[in-house]
C-alpha positions as CSV (number, residue, x, y, z in Angstrom):
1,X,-32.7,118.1,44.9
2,X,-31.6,118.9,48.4
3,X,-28.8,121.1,49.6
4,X,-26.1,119.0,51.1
5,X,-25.3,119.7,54.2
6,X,-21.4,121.7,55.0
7,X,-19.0,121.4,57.4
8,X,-16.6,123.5,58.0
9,X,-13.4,122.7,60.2
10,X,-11.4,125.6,61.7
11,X,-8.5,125.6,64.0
12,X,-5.5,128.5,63.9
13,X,-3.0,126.8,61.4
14,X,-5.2,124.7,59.7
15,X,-1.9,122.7,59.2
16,X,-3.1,119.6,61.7
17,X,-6.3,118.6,63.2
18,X,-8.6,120.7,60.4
19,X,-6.9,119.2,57.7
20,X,-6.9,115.6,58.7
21,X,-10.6,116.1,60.0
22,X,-11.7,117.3,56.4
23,X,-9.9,114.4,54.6
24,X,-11.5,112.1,57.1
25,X,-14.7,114.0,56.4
26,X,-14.2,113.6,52.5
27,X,-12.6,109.8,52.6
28,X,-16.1,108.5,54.8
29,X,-18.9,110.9,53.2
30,X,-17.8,111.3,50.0
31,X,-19.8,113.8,47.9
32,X,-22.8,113.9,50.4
33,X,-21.3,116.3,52.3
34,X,-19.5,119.5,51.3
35,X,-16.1,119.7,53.6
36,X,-14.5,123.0,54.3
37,X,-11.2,124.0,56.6
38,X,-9.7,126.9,57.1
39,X,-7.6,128.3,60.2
40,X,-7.1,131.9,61.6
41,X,-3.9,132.1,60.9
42,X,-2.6,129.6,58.5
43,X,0.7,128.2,58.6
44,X,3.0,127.8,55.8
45,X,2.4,124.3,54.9
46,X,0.8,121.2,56.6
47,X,2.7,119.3,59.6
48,X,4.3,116.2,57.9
49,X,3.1,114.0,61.1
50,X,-0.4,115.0,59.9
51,X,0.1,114.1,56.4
52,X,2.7,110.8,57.4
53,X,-0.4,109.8,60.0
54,X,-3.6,110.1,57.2
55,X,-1.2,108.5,54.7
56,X,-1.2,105.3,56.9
57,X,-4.6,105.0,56.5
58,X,-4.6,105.4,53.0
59,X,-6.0,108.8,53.1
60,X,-3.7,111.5,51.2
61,X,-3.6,114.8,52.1
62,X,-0.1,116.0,51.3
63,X,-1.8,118.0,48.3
64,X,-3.3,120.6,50.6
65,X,-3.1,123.8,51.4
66,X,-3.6,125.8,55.0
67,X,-5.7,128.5,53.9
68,X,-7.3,131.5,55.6
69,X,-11.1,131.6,56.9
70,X,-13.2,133.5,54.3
71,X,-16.1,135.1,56.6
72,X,-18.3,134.7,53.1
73,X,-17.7,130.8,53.9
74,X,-20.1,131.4,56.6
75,X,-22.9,131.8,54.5
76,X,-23.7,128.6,53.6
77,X,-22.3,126.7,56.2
78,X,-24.2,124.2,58.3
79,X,-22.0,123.4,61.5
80,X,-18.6,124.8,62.3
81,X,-16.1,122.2,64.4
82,X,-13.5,124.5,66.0
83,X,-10.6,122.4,67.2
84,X,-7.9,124.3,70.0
85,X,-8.7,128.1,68.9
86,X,-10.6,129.1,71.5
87,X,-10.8,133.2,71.0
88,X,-8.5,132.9,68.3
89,X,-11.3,131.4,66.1
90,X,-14.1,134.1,64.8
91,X,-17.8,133.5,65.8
92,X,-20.5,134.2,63.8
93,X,-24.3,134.1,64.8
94,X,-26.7,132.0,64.1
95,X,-24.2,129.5,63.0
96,X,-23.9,125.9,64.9
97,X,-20.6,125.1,66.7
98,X,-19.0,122.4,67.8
99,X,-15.6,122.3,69.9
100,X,-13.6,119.7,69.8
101,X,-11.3,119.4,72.7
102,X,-8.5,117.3,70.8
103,X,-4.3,118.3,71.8
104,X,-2.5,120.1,69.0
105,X,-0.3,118.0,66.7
106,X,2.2,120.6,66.7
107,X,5.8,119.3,67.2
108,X,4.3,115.5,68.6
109,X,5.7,112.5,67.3
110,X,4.0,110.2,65.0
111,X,2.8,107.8,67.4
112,X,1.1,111.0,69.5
113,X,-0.2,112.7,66.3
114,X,-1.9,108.6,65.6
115,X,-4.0,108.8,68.7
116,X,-4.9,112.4,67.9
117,X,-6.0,111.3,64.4
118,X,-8.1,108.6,65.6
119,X,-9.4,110.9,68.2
120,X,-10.7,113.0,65.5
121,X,-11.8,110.1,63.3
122,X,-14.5,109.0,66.3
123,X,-15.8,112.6,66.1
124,X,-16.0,112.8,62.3
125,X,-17.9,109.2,61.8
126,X,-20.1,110.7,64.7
127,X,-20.8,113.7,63.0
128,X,-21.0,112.2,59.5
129,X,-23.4,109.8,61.2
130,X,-26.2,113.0,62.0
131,X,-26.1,114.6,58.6
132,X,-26.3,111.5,56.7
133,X,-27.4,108.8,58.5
134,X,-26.5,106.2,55.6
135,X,-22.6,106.9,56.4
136,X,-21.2,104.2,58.6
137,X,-17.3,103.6,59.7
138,X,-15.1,101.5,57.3
């Protein structure tokens, strides 16, 4: 049996963009791919406008939590997507990153945290699309 291949996204509050890229991640590969998200410094709880704008899509994500990177996630990861940390997001060596230049959902409204969600969802069907080639867009 082969590995499956991890993704792990990362972004300071892991309240917004991580969040709703992993539940993308999850809702398109399923179980072929191991999802991950973490931030660098976590907020409280996830932004509402995140979890009101993956809801629409029939994607929940209101049970999640913003949690902490764990530097021992880095182990066994396969490509890390950073989204709006710039220095504020650790590197480790020899591990593959991607940056995803995508605006913070922050304090937007829902129409604005939408476009950002679909933003995202073109770079996870993209990326789902290398690891396993079998994964197309709904």
């Amino acid at each position: 049996m082969t590995k499956r291949p991890t993704v792990l996204f990362l972004c300071i509050h892991n309240a917004g963009r991580s969040q709703m890229a992993a539940g993308l991640m999850e809702h398109l590969a399923g179980d072929r791919i191991e999802v991950r998200s973490a931030g660098s410094a976590p907020a409280e709880s996830l932004n509402p406008m995140a979890v009101e704008a993956m809801r629409e899509i029939g994607i929940d994500i209101a049970g999640r939590q913003p949690r902490i990177l764990d530097p021992e996630d880095m182990r066994t990861i396969d490509v890390v997507v950073t989204m709006g940390c710039g220095d504020e997001c650790p590197f480790f060596p020899d591990v593959r990153y991607e940056d995803w230049q995508l605006d913070d959902p922050a304090g937007q409204d829902l129409e604005t945290v939408r476009r950002i969600r679909d933003e995202i969802r073109a770079h996870v069907e993209q990326l789902a699309e290398e690891f396993v080639p079998a994964v197309k867009p709904q």
